[in-house]
C-alpha positions as CSV (number, residue, x, y, z in Angstrom):
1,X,-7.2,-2.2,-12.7
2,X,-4.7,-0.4,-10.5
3,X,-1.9,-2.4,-8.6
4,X,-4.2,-2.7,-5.5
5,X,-7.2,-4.5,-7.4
6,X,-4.3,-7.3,-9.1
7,X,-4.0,-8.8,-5.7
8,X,-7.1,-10.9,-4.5
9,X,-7.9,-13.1,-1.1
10,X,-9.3,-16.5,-1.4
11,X,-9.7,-17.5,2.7
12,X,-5.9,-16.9,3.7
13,X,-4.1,-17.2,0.4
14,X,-3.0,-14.5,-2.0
15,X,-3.6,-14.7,-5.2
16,X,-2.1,-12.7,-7.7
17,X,-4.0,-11.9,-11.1
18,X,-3.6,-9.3,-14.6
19,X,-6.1,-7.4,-16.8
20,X,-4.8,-9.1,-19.9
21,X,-7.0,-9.4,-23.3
22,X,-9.8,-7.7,-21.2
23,X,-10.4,-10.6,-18.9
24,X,-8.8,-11.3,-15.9
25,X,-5.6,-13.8,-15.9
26,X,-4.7,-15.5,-12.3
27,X,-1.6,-16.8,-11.4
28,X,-2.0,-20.7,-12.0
29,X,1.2,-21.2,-9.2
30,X,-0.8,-19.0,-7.0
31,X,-3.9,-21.3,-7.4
32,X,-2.5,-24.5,-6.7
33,X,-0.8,-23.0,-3.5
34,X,-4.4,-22.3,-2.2
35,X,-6.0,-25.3,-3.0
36,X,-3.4,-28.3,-1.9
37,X,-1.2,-29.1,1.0
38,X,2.0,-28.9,-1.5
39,X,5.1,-27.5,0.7
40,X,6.7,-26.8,-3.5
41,X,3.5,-25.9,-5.5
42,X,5.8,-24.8,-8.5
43,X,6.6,-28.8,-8.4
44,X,3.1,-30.0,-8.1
45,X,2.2,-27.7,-11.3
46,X,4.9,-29.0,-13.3
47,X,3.7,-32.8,-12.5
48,X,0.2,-31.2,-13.0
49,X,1.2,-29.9,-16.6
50,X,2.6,-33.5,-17.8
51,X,-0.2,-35.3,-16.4
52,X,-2.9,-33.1,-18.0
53,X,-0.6,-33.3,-21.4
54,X,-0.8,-36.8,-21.3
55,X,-4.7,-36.4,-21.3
56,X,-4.7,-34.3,-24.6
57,X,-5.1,-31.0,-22.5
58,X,-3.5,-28.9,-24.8
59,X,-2.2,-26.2,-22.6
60,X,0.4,-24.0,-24.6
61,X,-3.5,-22.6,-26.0
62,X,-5.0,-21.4,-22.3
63,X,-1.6,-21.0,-20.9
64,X,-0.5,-17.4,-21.3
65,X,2.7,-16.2,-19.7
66,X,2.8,-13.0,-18.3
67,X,4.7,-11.0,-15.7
68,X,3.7,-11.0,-11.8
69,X,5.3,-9.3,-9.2
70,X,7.4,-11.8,-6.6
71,X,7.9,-11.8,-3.2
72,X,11.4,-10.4,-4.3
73,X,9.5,-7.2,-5.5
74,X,10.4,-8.1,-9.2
75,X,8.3,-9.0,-12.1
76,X,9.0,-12.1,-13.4
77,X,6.9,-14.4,-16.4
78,X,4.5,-16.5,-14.6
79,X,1.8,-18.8,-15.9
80,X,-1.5,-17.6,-15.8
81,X,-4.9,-18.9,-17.3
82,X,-8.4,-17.5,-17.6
83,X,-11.3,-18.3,-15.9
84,X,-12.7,-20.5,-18.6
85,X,-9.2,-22.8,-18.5
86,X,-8.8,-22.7,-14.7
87,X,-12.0,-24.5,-14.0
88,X,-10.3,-27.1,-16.2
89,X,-7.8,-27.4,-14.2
90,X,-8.9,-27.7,-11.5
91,X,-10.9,-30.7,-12.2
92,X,-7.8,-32.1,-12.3
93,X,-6.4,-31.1,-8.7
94,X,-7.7,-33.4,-6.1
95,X,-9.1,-30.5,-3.2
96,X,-12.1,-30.4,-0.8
97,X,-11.3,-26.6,-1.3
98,X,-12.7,-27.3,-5.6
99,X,-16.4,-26.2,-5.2
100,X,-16.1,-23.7,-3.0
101,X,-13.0,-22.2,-5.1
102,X,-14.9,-22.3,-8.3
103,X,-17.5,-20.0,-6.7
104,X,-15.0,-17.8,-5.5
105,X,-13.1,-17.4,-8.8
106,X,-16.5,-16.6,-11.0
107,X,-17.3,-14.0,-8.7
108,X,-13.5,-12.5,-9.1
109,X,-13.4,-12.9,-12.5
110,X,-16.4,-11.0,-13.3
111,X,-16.2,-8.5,-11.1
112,X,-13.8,-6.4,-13.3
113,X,-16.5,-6.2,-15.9
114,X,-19.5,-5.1,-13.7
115,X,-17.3,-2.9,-11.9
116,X,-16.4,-0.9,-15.5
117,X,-20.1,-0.7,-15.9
118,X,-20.7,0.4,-12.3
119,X,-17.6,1.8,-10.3
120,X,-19.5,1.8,-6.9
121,X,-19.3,-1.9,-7.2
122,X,-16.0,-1.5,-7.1
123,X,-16.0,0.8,-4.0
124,X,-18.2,-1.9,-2.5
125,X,-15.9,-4.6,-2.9
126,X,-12.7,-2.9,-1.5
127,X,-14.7,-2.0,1.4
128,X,-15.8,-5.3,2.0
129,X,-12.3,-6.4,1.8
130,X,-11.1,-4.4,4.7
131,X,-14.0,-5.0,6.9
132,X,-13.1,-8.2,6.7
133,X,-9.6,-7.6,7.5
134,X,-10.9,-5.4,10.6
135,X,-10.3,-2.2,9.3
136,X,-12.0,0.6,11.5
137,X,-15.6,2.1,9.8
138,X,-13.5,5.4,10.3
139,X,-10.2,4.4,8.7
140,X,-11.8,2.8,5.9
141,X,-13.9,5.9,4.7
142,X,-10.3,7.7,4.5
143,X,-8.7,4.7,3.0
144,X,-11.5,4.8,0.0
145,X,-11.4,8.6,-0.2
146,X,-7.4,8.4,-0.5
147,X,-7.9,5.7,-3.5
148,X,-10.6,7.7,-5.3
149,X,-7.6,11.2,-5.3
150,X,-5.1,8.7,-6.0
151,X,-7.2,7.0,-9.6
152,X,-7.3,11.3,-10.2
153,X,-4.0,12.0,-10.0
154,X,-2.9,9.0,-12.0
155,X,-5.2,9.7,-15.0
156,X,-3.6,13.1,-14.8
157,X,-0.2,11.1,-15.3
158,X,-1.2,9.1,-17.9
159,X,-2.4,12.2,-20.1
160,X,0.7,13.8,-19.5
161,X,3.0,11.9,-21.0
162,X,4.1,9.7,-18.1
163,X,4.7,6.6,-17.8
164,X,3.0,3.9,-15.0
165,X,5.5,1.6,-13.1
166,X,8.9,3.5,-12.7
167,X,7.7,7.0,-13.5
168,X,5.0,6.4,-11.6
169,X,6.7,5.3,-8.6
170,X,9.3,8.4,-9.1
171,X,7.1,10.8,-9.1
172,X,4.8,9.1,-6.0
173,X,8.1,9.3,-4.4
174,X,8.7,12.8,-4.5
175,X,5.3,13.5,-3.3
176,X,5.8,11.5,0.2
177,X,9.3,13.0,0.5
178,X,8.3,16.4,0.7
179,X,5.4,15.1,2.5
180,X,7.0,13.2,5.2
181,X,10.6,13.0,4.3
182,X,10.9,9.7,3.2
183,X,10.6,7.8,0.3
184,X,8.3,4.6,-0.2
185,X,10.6,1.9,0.6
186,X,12.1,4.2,3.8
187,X,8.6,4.2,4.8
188,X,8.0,0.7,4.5
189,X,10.9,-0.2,6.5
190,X,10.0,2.5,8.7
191,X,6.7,0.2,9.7
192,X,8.4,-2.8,9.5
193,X,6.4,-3.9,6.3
194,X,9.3,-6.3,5.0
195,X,7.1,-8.1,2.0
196,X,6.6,-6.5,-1.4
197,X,2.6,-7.1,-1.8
198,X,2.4,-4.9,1.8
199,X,0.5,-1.9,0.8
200,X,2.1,1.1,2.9
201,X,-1.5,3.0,2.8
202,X,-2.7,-0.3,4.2
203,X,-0.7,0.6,7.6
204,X,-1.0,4.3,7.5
205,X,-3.2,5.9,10.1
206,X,-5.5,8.6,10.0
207,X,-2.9,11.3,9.4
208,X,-1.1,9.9,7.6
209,X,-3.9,8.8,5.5
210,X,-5.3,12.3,4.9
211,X,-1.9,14.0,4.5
212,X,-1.2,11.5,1.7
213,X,-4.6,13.0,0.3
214,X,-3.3,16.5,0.5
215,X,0.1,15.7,-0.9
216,X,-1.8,14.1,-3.9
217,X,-4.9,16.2,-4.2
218,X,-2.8,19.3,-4.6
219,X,-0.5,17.8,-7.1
220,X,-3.1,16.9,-9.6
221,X,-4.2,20.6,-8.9
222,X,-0.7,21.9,-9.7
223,X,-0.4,19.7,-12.7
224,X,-3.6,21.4,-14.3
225,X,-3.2,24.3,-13.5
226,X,0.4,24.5,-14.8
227,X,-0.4,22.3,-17.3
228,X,2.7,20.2,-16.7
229,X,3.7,17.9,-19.5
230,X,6.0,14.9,-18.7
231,X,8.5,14.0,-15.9
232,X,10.5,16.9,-15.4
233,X,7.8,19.9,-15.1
234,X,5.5,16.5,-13.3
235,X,8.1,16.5,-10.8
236,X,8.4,19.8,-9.9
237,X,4.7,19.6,-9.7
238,X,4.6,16.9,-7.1
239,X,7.5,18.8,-5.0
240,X,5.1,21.5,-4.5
241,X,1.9,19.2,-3.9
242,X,4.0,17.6,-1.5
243,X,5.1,20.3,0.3
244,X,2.3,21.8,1.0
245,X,1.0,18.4,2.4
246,X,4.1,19.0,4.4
247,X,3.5,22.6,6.0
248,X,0.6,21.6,6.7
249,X,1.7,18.4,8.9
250,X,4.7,20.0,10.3
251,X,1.8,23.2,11.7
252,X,-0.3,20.7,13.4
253,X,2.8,19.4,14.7
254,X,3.9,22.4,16.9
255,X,0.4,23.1,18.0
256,X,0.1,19.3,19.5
257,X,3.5,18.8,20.3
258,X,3.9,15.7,19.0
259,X,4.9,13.9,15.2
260,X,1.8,13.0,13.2
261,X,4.2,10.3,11.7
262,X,4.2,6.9,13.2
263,X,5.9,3.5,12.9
264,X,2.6,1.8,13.7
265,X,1.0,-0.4,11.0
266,X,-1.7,-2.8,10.8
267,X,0.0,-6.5,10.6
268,X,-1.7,-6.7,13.8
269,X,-5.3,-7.4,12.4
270,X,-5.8,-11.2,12.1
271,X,-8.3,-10.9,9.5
272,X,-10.4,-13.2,11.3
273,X,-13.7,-11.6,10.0
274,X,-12.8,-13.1,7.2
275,X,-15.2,-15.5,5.0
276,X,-14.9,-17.8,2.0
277,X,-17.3,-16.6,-0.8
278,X,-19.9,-19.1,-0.1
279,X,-19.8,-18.1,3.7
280,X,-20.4,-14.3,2.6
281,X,-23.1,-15.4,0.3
282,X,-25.3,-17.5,2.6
């Protein structure tokens, strides 16, 4: 799964998970945070792992460290369990929150298998997701559209000798700063998104949204049609998708007299709409 998909809601908590061993692993720190009142979860899992060792749980075998992202933007070795070994788990955590989290996690766990098999489910899901957030119809259409370009482009990457996570980003940032003259992180800040997990595309409006498209839709046209191979000749590739993203921005702009660019962003939506599993299942 993509970065977007490694990041899941259970009611108001984040919960951060990796396609590892074609399963999903979640973030056991991340668990325990959602399902007790403790102010230091990182404590109450450490208490957690002697009292469950003391009970012949044998963790080092369903423990598996791998890297998350932090809320410093770095990756850092974090324990994470399977589906099987979390329900274990949390037999052991004292929470009216248990039952309902159990549903929750068998439907998230799964989901990355039906959703191989079938990638509408997939498309269903995400859409749910921001419905829930309150996400207008209109803006969500775009946002799916922009995701379904984006998978293109970055399967173009991938056979092309490039590299996902820094090359990745390099190259992305190359494409918004012909596009709109700034890179990702001067974007964020631009929007006032200050924490690492906030998507930018999540605050984009329509515009934006379908500029971004542009920007990426011509690159991956660029890229096979030049048949560019690795970063260099992917770069110059992007510059060009990018730019032509940007001519086309900066000619709307003169007609209407004002910047399609804004510092607007969507931390405003409460995500109120939004429903346990159990509550979405009734």
């Amino acid at each position: 799964m993509d970065k977007n998909n490694a990041l899941v809601l259970f009611e108001d908590k984040d919960i951060r998970r990796v396609w590892y061993n074609n399963q999903w692993y979640f973030s056991v720190i991340d668990i325990i945070d959602a399902l007790t009142d403790s102010s230091i979860p990182r404590r109450y899992w450490s208490d957690l792992k002697i009292k469950l060792g003391e009970e012949g749980f044998q963790l080092y075998e369903i423990i598996v460290q791998l890297k998350l992202q932090s809320v410093d933007g770095k990756s850092y070795n974090t324990d994470c369990a399977n589906t099987k070994s979390l329900f274990r788990i949390i037999q052991s955590i004292p929470s009216k929150k248990a039952e309902p989290f159990k549903l929750w996690l068998a439907q998230v766990g799964y989901e990355r298998v039906k959703e191989i098999e079938n990638p509408e489910i997939g498309q269903d899901r995400i859409r749910n997701y921001y419905e829930l957030k309150g996400y207008p119809k209109d803006w969500i259409d775009k946002r799916l559209r922009g995701i379904a370009i984006r998978q293109d482009l970055t399967s173009e990457w991938k056979n092309r000798d490039i590299e996902e996570g820094k090359e990745f980003a390099i190259l992305t940032n190359e494409i918004s700063t012909a596009t709109f003259g700034k890179t990702i992180n001067e974007y964020k800040q631009f929007k006032s998104l200050q924490k690492p997990n906030q998507n930018l595309r999540d605050h984009m409006n329509d515009w934006e949204l379908i500029l971004t498209m542009i920007g990426e839709k011509a690159t991956t046209d660029i890229i096979i049609s030049k048949d560019s191979i690795g970063l260099e000749k992917c770069k110059d590739s992007a510059k060009k998708g990018g730019t032509i993203a940007k001519n086309t921005r900066v000619a709307l702009e003169q007609e209407i007299g004002k910047s399609l660019i804004s510092d607007t962003n969507y931390l405003h939506l409460s995500g109120k709409k939004k429903k346990s599993f159990i509550e979405n299942k009734k």
